[in-house]
N, C-alpha and C positions, 0 to 999 in steps of 0.2 A: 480535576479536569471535568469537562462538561462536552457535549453534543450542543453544536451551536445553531443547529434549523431541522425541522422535518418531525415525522413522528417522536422523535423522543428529543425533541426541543427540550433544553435547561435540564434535565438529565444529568447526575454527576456520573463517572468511573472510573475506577483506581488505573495509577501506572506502576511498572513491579517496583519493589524498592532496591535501593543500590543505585550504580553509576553503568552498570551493564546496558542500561536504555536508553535512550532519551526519546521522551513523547514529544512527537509535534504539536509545540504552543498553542489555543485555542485561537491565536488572530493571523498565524500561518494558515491553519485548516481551513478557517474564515475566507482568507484570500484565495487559498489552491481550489476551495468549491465554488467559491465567485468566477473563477477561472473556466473550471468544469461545465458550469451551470447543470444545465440539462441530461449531461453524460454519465450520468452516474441511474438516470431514471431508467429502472428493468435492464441495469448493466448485472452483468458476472465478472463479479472483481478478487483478481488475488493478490493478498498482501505477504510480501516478503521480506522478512527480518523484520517482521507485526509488532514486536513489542508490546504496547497493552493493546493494541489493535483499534487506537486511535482513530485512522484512517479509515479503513470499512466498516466503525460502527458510525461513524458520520455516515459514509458513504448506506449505509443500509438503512440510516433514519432519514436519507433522502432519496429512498425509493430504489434503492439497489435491490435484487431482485437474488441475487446470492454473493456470499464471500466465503473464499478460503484463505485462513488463515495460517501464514507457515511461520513458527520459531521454533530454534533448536536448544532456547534457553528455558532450564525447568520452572522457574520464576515467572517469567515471559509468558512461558505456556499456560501454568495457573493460572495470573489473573487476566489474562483474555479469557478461560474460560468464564472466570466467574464474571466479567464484564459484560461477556455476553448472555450469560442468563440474567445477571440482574438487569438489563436491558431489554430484556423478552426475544431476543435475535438467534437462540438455539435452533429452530425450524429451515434458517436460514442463511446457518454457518457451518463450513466444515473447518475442526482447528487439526491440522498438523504439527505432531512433536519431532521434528527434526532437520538436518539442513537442508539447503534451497534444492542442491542438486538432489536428494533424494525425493525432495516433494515434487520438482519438475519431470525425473522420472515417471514417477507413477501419476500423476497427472495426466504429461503425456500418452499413457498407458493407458488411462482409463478415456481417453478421446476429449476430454475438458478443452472448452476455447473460453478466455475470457478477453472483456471491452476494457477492460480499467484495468492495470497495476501498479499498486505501488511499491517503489523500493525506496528503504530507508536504511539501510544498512548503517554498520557504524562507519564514522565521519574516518575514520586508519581505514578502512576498504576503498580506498582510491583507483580501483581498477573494475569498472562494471562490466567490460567487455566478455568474458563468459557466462556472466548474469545473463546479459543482455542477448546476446548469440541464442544460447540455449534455450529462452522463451518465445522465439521466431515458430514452433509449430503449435503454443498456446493461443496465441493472437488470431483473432478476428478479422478483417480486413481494416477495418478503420478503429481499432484498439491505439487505445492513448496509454503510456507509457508514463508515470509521474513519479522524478527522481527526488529526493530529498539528498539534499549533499551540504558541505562544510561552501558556506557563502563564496570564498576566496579562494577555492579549487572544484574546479570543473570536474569530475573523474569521468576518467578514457570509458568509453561505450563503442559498441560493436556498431562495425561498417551494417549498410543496408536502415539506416534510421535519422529521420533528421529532428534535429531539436525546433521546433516551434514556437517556443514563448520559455520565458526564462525570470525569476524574478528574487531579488535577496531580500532578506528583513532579517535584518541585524547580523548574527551568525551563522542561519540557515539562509539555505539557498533553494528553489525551488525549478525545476525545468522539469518541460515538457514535451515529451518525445512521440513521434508515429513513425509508422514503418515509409522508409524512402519508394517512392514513386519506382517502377523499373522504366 
């Protein structure tokens, strides 16, 4: 896998091994930051169910400004670390070893808002509505929400957010959420 624009342009870095992950393809990322453009510059982004942590080291070699990283897989965990130091993003990243609800916890706890989340959970977690619920005191005002899901099932998300842009390539499905107007 590679970093496809920004400071670490052409850039390779591992995904863990086994079938416990699935990295988002390199012309997925491609499209979701063509998407992004600009949103990602001097963003604070947190990645949920990160796996090698694909997403915010794109997002950090285009000007993301911090990421936290959360996985509760010990695989998972290592080579996001070592991704991120072999990409020089250690100054810049905090990696969390466990699951979502305990990293939102203390998140919350410690006063963190972030602009950008991604969730990519696995494609059997068809129910983001607690995910989603629960990240409403992280958010920023105008924080983008970006789902990675199984192309051919939408998964249920929490009232209070509208989907905005939505797009499939192949088996991954990609949508884009912000928090609903009151």
């Amino acid at each position: 896998m590679r970093i496809i624009a920004g400071t670490a342009r052409g850039r390779t870095f591992e995904a863990p091994k086994g079938l416990d992950t699935r990295p988002t393809l390199d012309r997925v990322r491609e499209n979701l930051f063509n998407i992004l453009q600009r949103k990602t510059w001097e963003a604070h982004v947190l990645d949920l169910f990160s796996g090698s942590g694909a997403l915010s080291l794109e997002a950090l070699s285009r000007g993301a400004e911090k990421a936290v990283l959360v996985d509760h897989d010990r695989a998972a965990h290592a080579c996001e670390k070592q991704n991120v130091d072999k990409l020089g993003f250690r100054e810049q990243t905090v990696l969390l070893h466990m699951d979502w609800q305990q990293a939102v916890r203390q998140l919350q706890a410690a006063g963190e808002k972030f602009d950008l989340v991604f969730l990519d959970p696995p494609y059997a977690m068809r129910d983001l509505t607690g995910v989603m619920a629960a990240l409403v005191p992280l958010l920023n005002d105008d924080a983008v929400v970006v789902v990675e899901h199984e192309a051919q099932v939408m998964p249920s998300t929490a009232d209070g957010y509208e989907m905005y842009d939505s797009r499939k390539y192949g088996y991954a499905g990609v949508s884009f959420f912000r928090r609903a107007e009151a």
